[in-house]
C-alpha positions as CSV (number, residue, x, y, z in Angstrom):
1,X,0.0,0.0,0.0
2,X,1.3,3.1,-1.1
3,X,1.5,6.3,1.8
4,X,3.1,9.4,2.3
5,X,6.4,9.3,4.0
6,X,9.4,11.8,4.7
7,X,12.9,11.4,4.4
8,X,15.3,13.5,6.8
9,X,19.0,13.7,5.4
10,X,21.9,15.6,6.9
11,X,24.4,16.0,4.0
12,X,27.7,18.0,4.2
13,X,26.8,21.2,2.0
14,X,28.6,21.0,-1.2
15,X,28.2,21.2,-4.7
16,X,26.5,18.1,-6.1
17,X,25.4,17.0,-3.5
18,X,21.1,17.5,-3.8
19,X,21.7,17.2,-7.8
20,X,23.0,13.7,-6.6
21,X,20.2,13.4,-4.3
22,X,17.2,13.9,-7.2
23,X,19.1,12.3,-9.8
24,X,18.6,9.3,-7.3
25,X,15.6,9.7,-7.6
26,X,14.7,10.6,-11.0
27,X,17.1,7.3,-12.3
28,X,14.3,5.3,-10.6
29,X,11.4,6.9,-11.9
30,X,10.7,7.8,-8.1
31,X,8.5,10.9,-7.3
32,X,9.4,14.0,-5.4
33,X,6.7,15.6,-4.0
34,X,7.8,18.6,-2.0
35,X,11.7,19.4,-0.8
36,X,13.1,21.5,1.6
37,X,16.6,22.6,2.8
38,X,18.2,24.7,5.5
39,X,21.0,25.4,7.5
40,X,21.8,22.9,10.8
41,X,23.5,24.7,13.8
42,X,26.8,22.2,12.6
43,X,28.8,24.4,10.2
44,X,28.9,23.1,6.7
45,X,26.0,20.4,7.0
46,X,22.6,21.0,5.9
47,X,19.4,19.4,6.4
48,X,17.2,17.9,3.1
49,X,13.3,16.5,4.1
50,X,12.1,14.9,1.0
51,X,8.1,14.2,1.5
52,X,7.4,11.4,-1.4
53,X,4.6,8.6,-1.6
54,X,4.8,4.8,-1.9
55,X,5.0,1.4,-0.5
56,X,7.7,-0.3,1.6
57,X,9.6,-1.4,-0.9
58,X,10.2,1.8,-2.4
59,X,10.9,3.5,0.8
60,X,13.6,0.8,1.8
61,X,15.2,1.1,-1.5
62,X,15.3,5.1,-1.5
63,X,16.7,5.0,2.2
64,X,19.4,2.2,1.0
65,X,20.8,4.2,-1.8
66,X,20.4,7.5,-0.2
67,X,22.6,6.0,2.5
68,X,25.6,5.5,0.1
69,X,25.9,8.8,-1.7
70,X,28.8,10.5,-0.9
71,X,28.5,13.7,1.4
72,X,25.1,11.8,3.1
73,X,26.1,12.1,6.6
74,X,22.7,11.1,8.3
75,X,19.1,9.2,7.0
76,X,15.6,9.4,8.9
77,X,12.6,7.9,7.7
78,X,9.1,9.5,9.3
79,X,6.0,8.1,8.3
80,X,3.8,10.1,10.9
81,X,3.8,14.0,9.9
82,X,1.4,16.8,10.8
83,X,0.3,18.2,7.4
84,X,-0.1,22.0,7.1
């Protein structure tokens, strides 16, 4: 069953690096449905939440690859969210 899930990512902030991220993505036909990114009080990492829909499978596979891109310092999944 497909549902609404975030993805939390604390990446060191260089160039590339949320290119990589969608191209991830993208190369899997995956959907994006909103991103944001800001500042962390650690200099020179920033925080990426990724808000995407579908089933386990996809949402293990996402998390997996996420987890071996270079400059990825930190993956959270959250499938509970308040929605605005």
């Amino acid at each position: 069953m497909e549902e609404k899930f975030i993805i939390d990512l604390w990446v060191n902030n260089r160039f590339g690096v949320l290119n990589r991220i969608t191209g991830l993505y993208s190369k899997r036909g995956y959907n994006i449905e909103t991103i944001h990114a800001g500042p962390t009080d650690v200099p020179g990492v920033t925080k990426i939440e990724i808000v995407s829909t579908g089933d386990d499978y996809m949402r293990t596979q996402v998390i997996s690859q996420l987890e071996k891109l270079y400059d990825i310092r930190k993956v959270d999944l959250r499938t509970e969210f308040k929605e605005d």
